[in-house]
Short mmCIF file of the C-alpha atoms (twelve columns), coordinates in Angstrom:
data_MODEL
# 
_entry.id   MODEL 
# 
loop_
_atom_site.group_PDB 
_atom_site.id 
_atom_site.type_symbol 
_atom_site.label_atom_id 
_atom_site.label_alt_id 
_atom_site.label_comp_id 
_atom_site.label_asym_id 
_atom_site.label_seq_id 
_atom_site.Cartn_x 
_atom_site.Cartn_y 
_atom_site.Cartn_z 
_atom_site.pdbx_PDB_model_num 
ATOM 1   C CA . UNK A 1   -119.958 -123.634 15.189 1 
ATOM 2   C CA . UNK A 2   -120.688 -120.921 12.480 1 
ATOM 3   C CA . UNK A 3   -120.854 -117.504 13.590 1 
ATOM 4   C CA . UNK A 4   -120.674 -113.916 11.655 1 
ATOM 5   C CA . UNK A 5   -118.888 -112.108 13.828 1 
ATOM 6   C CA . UNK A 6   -117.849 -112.597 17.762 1 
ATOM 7   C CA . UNK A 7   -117.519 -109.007 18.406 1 
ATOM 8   C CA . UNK A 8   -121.265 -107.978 17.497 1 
ATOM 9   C CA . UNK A 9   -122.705 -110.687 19.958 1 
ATOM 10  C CA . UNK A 10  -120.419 -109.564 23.092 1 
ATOM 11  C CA . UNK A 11  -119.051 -106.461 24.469 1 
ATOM 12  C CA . UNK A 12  -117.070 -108.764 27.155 1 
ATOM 13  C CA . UNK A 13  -115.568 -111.890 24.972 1 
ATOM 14  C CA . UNK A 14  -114.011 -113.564 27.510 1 
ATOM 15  C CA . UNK A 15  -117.111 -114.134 28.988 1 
ATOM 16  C CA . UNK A 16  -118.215 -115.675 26.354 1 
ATOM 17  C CA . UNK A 17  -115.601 -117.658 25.222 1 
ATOM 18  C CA . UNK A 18  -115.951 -119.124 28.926 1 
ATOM 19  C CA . UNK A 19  -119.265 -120.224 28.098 1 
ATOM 20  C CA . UNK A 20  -118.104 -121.965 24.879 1 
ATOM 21  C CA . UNK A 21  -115.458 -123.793 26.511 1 
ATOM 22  C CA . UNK A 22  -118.208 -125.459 28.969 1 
ATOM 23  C CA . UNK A 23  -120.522 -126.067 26.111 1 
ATOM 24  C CA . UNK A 24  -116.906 -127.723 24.823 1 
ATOM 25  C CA . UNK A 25  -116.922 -129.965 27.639 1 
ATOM 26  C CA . UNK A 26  -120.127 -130.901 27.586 1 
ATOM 27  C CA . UNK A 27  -120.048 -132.020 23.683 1 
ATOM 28  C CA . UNK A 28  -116.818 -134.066 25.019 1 
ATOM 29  C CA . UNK A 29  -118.322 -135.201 27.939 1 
ATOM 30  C CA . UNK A 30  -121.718 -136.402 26.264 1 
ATOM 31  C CA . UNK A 31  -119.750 -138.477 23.365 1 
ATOM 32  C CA . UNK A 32  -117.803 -140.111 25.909 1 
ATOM 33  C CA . UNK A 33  -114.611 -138.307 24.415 1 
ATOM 34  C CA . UNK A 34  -115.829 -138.871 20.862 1 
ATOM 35  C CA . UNK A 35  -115.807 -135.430 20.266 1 
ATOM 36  C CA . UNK A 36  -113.075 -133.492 21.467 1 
ATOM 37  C CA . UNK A 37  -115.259 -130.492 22.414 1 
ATOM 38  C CA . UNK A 38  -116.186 -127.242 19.648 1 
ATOM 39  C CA . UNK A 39  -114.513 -125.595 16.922 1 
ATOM 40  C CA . UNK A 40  -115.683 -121.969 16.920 1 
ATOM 41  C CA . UNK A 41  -115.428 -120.760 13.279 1 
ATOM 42  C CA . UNK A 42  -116.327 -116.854 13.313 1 
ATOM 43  C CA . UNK A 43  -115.198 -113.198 12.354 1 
ATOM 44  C CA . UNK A 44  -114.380 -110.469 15.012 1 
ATOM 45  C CA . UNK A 45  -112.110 -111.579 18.284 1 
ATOM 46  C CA . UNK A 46  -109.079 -113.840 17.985 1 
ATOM 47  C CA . UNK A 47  -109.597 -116.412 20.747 1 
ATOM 48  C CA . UNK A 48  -105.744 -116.425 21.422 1 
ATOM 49  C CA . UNK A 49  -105.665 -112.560 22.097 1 
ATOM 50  C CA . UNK A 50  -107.686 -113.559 25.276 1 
ATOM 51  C CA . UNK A 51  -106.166 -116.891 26.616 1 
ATOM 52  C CA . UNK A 52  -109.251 -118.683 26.722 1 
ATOM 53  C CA . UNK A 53  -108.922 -121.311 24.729 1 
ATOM 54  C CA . UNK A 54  -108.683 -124.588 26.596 1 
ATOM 55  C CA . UNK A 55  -108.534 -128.696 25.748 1 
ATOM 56  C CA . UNK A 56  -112.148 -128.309 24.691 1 
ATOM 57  C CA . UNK A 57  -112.321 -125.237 22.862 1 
ATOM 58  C CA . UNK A 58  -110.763 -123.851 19.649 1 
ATOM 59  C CA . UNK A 59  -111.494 -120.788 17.682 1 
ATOM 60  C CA . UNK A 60  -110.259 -119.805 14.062 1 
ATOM 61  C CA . UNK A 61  -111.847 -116.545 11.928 1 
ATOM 62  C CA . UNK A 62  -113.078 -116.628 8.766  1 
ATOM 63  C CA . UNK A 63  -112.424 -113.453 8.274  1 
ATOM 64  C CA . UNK A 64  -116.005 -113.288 5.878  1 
ATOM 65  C CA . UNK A 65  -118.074 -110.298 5.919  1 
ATOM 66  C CA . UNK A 66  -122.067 -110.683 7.072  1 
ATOM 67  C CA . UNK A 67  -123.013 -111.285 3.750  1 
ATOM 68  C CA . UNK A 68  -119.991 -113.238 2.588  1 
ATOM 69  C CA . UNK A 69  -121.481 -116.843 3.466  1 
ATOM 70  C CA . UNK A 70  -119.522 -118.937 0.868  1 
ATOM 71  C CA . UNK A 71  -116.502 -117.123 1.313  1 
ATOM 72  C CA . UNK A 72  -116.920 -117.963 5.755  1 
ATOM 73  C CA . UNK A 73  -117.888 -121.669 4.179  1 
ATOM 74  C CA . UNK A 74  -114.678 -121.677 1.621  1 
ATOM 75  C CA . UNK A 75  -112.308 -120.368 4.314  1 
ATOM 76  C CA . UNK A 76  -113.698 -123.198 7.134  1 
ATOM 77  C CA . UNK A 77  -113.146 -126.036 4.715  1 
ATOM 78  C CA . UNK A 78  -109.461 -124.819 3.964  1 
ATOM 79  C CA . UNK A 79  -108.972 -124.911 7.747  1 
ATOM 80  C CA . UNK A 80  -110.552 -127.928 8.546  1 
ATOM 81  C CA . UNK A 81  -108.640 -129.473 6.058  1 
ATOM 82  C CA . UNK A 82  -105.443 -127.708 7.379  1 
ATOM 83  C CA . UNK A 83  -105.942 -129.236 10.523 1 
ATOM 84  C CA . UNK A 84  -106.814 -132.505 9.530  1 
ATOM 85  C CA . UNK A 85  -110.527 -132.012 11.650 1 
ATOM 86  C CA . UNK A 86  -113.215 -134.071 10.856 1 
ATOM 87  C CA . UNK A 87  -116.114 -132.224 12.398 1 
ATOM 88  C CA . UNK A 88  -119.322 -134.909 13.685 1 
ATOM 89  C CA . UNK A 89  -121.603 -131.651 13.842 1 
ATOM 90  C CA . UNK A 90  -122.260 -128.384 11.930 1 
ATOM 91  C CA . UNK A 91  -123.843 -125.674 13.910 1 
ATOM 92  C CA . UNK A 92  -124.688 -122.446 12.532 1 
ATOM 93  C CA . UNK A 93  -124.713 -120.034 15.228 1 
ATOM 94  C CA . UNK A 94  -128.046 -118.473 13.824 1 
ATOM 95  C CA . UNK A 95  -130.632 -118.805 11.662 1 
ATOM 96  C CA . UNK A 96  -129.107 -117.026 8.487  1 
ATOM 97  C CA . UNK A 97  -125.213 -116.291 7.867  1 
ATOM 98  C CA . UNK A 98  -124.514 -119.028 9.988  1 
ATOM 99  C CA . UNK A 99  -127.695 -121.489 8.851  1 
ATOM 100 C CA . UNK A 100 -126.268 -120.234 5.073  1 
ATOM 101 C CA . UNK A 101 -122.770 -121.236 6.101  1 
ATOM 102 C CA . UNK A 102 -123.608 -124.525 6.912  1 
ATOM 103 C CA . UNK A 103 -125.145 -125.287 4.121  1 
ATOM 104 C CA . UNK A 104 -122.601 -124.717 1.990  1 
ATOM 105 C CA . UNK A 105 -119.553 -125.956 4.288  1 
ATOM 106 C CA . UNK A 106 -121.692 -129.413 4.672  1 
ATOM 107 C CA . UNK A 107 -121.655 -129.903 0.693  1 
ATOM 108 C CA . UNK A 108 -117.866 -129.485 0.661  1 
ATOM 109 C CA . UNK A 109 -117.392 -131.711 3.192  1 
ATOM 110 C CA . UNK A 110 -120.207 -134.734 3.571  1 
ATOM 111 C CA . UNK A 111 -123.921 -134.875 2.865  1 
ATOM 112 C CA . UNK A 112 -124.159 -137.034 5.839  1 
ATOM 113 C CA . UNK A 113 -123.016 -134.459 8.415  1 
ATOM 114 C CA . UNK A 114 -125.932 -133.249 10.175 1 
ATOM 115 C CA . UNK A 115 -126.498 -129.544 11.078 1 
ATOM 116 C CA . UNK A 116 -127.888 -127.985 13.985 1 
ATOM 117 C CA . UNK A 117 -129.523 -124.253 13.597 1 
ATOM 118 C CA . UNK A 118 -129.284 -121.927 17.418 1 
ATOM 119 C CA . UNK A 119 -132.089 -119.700 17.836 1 
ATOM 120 C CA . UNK A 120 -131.673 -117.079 20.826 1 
ATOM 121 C CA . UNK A 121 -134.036 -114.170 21.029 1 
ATOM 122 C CA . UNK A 122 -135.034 -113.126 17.493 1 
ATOM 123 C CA . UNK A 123 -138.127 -115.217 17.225 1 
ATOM 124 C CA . UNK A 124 -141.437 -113.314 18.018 1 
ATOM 125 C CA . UNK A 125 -145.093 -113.390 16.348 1 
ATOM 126 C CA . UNK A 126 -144.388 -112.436 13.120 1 
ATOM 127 C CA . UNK A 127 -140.622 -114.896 13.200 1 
ATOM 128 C CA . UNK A 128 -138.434 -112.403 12.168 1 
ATOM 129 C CA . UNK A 129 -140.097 -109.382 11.306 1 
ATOM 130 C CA . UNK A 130 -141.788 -107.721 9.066  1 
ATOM 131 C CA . UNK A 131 -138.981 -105.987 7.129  1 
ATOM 132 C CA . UNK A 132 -137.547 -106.646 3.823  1 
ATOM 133 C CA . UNK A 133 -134.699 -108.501 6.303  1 
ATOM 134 C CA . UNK A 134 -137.073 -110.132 8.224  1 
ATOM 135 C CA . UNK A 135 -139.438 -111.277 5.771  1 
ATOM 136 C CA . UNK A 136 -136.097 -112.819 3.706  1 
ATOM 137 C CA . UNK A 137 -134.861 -114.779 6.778  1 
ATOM 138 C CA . UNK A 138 -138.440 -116.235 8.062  1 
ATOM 139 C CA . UNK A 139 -138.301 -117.620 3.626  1 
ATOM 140 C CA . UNK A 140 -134.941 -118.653 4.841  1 
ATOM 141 C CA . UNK A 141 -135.694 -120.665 7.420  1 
ATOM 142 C CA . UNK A 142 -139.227 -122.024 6.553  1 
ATOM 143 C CA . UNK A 143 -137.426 -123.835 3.481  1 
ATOM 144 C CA . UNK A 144 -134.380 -124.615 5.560  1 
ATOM 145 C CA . UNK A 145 -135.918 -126.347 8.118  1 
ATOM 146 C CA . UNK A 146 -136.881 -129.871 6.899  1 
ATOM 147 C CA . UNK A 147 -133.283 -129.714 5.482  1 
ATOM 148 C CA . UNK A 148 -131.682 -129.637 9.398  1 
ATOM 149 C CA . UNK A 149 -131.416 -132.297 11.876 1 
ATOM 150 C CA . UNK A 150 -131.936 -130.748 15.217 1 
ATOM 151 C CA . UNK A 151 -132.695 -126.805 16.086 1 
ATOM 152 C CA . UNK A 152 -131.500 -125.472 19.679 1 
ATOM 153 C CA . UNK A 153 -134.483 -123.008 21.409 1 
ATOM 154 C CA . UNK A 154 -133.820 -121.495 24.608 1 
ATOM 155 C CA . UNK A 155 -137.912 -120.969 25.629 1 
ATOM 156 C CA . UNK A 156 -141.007 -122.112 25.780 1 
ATOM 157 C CA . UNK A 157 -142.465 -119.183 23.590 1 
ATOM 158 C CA . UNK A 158 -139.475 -120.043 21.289 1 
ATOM 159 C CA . UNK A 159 -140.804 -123.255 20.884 1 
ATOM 160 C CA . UNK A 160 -144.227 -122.438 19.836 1 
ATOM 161 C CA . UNK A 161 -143.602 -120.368 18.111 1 
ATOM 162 C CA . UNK A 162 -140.763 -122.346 15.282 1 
ATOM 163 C CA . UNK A 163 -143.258 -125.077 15.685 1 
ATOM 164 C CA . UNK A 164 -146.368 -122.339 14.284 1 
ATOM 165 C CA . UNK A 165 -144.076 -120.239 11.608 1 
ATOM 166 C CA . UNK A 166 -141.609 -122.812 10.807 1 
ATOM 167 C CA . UNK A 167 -142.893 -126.307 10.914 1 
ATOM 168 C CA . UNK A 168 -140.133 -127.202 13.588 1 
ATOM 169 C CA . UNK A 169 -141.108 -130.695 14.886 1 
ATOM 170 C CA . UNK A 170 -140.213 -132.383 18.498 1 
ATOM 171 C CA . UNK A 171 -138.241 -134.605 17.176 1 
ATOM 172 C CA . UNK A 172 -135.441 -131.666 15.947 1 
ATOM 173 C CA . UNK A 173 -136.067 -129.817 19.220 1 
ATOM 174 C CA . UNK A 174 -133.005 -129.595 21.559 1 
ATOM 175 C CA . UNK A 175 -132.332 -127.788 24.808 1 
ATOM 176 C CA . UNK A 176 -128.896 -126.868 25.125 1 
ATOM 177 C CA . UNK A 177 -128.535 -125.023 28.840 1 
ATOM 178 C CA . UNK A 178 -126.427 -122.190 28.834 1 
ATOM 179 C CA . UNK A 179 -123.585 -122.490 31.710 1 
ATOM 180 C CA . UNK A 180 -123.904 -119.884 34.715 1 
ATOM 181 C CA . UNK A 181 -120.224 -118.574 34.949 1 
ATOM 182 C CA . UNK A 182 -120.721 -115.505 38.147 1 
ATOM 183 C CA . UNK A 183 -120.143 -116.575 41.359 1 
ATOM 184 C CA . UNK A 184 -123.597 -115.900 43.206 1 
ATOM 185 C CA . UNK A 185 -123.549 -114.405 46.672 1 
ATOM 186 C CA . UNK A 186 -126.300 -115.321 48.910 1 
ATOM 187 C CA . UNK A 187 -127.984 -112.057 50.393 1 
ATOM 188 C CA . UNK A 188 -130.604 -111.359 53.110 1 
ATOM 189 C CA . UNK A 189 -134.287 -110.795 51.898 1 
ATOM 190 C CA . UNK A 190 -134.964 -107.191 51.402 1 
ATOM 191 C CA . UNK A 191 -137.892 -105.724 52.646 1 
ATOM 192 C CA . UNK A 192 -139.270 -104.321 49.972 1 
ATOM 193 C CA . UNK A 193 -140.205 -106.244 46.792 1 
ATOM 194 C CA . UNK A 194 -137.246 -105.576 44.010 1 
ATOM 195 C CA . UNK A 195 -137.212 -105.947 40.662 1 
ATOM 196 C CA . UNK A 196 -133.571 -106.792 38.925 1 
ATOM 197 C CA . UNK A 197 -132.347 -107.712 35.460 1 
ATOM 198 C CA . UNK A 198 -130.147 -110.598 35.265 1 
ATOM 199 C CA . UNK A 199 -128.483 -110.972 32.231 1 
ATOM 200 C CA . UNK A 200 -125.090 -109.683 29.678 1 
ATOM 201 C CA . UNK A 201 -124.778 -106.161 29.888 1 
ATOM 202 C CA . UNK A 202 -125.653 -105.763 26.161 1 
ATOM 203 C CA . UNK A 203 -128.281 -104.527 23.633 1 
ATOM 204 C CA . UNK A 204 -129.061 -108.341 22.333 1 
ATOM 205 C CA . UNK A 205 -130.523 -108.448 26.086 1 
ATOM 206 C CA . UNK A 206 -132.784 -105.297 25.975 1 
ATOM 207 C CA . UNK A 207 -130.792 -103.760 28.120 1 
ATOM 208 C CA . UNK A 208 -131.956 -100.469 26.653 1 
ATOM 209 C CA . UNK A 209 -135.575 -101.335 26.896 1 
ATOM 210 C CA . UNK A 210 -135.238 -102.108 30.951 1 
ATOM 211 C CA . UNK A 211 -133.465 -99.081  31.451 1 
ATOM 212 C CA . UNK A 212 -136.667 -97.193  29.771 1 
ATOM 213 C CA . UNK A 213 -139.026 -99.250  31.325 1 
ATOM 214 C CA . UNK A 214 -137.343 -98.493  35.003 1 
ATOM 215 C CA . UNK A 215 -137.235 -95.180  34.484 1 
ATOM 216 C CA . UNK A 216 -141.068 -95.143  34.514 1 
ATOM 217 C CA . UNK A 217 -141.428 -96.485  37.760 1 
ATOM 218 C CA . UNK A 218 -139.407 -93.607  39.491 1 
# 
């Protein structure tokens, strides 16, 4: 997996690597120990620093800037061939360093490699936005598309709408589950009706819009 940089999509890393190690076991798991889980190829956090890399799990850095993508894709071949790892799967971690990444790190290696693009919560009406940014990265994608064998959504309005702005077909649609790693605690029924946010304490979760949108129901 292609990523930009592990620090901008966590505050709390060892949460996430967590979750990578059971997405790990379930690649090993589902290949019937074909695969020996996920190589996590990304700038930001050293997965040693943390002790949370397990049987199923590895993590290297690129150590590529956002817009460096064939530098990230120069730097993952080098290591791949270091390590003598043949991967069965490129997946770019989103829809532009990592989709760009991919690309590139697929023509060094094999043509025959297929790649799978993540989507998480950027997609809305209008894909990407409207910016100069946004407008670049729904071109991006539109064209990169029929080029990709399978594209992860987490949602039903994800779904729609890569399948409206992008063309996405069934076929490349997967679900990948992400793995619940708190420990729930079952509690008595309130008595009043309560409204909660369940999620990573971070602003890729809108944690800053709930907080607003609380405040006007005080």
């Amino acid at each position: 997996m292609l990523l930009a940089d592990l620090k901008a999509a966590t505050s709390v890393p060892q949460d996430l690597y967590r979750r990578y190690e059971l997405y790990g076991s379930v690649i090993n798991e589902i290949s019937k120990g074909k695969s020996p889980g996920l190589l996590l190829i990304s700038g930001g956090h050293q997965g040693n620093s943390f002790g949370c890399i397990d049987e199923h799990l590895q993590h290297i850095a690129h150590s590529a800037q956002r817009t460096q993508f064939r530098k990230a894709a120069r730097n993952a071949f080098r290591e791949l061939q270091r390590r003598d790892i043949e991967p069965t799967m490129i997946i770019a971690g989103d829809p532009f360093f990592g989709l760009l990444s991919a690309f590139l790190l697929r023509k060094k290696l094999s043509p025959k490699i297929p790649i799978q693009v993540s989507f998480h919560g950027e997609i809305t009406e209008s894909g990407f936005g409207t910016s100069i940014k946004g407008r670049l990265q729904n071109l991006l994608v539109q064209r990169s598309i029929p080029k990709v064998e399978s594209v992860r959504l987490v949602s039903t309005d994800q779904i729609n709408y890569a399948k409206k702005l992008f063309g996405v077909t069934d076929k490349q649609i997967v679900i990948a589950p992400v793995p619940l790693t708190s420990q729930l605690k079952k509690a008595s029924r309130p008595k009043k009706d309560v409204v909660a946010f369940v999620g990573r304490i971070h602003p890729q979760r809108g944690i800053d819009t709930w907080v607003e949108t609380m405040k006007i129901f005080q």
